[in-house]
C-alpha positions in Angstrom: 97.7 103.9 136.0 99.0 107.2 134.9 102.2 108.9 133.6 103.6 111.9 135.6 106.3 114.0 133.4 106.9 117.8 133.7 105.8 118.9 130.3 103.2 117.4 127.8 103.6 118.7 123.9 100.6 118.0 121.7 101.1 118.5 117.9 98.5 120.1 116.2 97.8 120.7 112.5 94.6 123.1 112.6 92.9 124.9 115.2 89.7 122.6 115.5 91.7 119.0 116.1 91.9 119.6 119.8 89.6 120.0 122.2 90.6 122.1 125.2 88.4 121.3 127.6 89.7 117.3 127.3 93.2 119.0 128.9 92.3 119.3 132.8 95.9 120.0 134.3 96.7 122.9 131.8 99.6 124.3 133.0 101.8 121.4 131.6 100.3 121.3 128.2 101.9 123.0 125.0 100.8 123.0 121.5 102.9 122.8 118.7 100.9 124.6 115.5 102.3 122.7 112.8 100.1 124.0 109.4 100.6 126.6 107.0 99.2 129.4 109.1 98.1 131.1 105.7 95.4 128.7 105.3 94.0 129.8 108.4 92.2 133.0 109.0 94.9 134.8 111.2 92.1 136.6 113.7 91.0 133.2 114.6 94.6 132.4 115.4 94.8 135.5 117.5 91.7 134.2 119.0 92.6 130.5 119.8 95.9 131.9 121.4 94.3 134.2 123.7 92.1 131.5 124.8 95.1 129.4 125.3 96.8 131.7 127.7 93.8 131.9 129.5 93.8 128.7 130.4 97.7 128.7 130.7 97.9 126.8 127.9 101.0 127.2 125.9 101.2 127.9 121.8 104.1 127.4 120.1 104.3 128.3 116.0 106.5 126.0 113.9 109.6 127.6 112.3 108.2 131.0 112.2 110.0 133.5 114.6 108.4 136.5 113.2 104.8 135.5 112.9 104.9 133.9 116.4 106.0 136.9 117.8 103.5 139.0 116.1 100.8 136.7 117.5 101.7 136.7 121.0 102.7 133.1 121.0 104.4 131.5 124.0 107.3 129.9 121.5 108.6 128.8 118.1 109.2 124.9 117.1 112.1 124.5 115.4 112.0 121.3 112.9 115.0 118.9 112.5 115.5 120.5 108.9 115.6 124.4 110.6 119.2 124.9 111.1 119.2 128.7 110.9 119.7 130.8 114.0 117.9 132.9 116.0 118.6 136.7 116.9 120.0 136.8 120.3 117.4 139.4 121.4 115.1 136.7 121.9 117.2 134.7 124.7 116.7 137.6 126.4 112.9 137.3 126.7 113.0 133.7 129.5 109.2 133.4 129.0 109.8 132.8 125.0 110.3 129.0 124.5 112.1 127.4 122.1 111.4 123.7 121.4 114.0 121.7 118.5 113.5 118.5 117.0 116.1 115.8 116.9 116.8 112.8 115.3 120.2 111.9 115.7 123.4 113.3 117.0 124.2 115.9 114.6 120.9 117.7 114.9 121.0 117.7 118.5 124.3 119.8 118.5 122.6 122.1 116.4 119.8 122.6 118.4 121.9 123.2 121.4 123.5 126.1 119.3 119.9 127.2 118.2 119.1 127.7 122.2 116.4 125.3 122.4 115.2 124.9 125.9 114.0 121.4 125.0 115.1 118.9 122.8 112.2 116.3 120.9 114.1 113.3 120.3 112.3 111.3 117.6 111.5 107.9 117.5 111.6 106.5 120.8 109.1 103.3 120.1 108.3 101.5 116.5 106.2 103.2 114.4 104.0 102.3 111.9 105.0 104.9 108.9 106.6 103.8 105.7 109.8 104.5 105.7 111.0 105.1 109.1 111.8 101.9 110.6 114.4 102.6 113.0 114.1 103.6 116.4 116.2 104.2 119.9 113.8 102.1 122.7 114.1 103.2 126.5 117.4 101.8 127.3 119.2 103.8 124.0 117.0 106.9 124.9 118.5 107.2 128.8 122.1 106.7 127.3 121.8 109.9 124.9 120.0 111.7 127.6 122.9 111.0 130.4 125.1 112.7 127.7 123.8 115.3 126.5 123.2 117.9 129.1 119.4 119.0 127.4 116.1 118.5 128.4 114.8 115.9 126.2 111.2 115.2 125.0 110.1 111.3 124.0 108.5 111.4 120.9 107.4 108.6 118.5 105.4 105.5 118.8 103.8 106.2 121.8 100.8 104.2 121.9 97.9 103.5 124.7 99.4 100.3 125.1 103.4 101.3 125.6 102.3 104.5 127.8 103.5 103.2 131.4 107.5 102.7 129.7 107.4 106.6 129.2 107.9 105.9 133.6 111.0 104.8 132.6 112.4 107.1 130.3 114.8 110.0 131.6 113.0 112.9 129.5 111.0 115.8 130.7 108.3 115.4 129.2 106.2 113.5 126.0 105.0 115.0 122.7 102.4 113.3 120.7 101.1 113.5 117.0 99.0 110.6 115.5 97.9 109.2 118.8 96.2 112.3 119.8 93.9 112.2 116.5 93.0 108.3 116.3 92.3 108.4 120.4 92.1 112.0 121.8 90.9 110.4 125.3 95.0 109.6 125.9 95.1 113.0 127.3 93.6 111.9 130.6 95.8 109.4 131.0 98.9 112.0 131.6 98.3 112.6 134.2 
């Protein structure tokens, strides 16, 4: 059985760790570029990009407004620990997305000042890293997306085996990050 959501974020932290020819339905699929773009060779960026938007794929550059825009990418990611704002010239542009992170109530307020389209609320399931040991579970999740007026994005501990609960999450979409690595075959199941 398969998930149906609106939008489908995969984090990436180098040009080679997707493949795009595993993403089928492609209009629903962004990448978040999450390295230090100095380590890569910026043509190839160029490059990747323009094969992204050829398969309506869409590439979003973590906290960089700049550089994304001098790339041609679809969007900026703005981290829970961005809390600078954004020239206003840039709400202008409706095809520029801009996707914030979350993790409590506090940085949600500041994304909805940033202008983020979508919201990434972190840690919807368990996880396994050190350190980060609490979470909100599907029932807390729904209650801070009935009231908060924001399109929200489920992100954390989703795993092959608690995919079908994302069905019962009120968010527009998933993002993934570890899962994506250790089993890149979970791609088909979004579908």
């Amino acid at each position: 059985m398969f998930i149906k959501k609106n939008k489908y974020y995969i984090y990436i932290e180098n040009l080679s760790s997707i493949n795009l020819n595993l993403i089928k339905i492609k209009s629903k699929f962004s990448l978040i570029y999450r390295y230090n773009i100095q380590k890569e060779n910026i043509y190839k960026v160029k490059e990747f990009i323009k094969l992204c938007k050829r398969k309506s794929i869409k590439f979003l550059i973590m906290n960089d407004l700049r550089l994304a825009l001098k790339l041609g990418a679809n969007g900026i990611y703005l981290s829970a620990f961005n809390r600078g704002f954004l020239n206003k010239k840039i709400y202008l542009n409706s095809s520029f997305e801009i996707v914030g992170s979350a993790h409590n109530f506090r940085e949600i307020h500041t994304k909805k000042k940033q202008g983020c389209n979508h919201i990434v609320l972190s840690r919807i399931f368990k996880t396994t890293y050190k350190n980060k040991k609490s979470f909100y579970g599907v029932s807390k999740f729904n209650l801070i997306a009935k009231n908060y007026n924001c399109k929200f994005i489920a992100l954390g501990g989703i795993r092959s085996n608690n995919l079908m609960l994302i069905n019962l999450v009120n968010c527009s979409g998933i993002a993934l990050l570890s899962e994506v690595k250790k089993k890149p075959v979970i791609i088909h199941r979004l579908f």
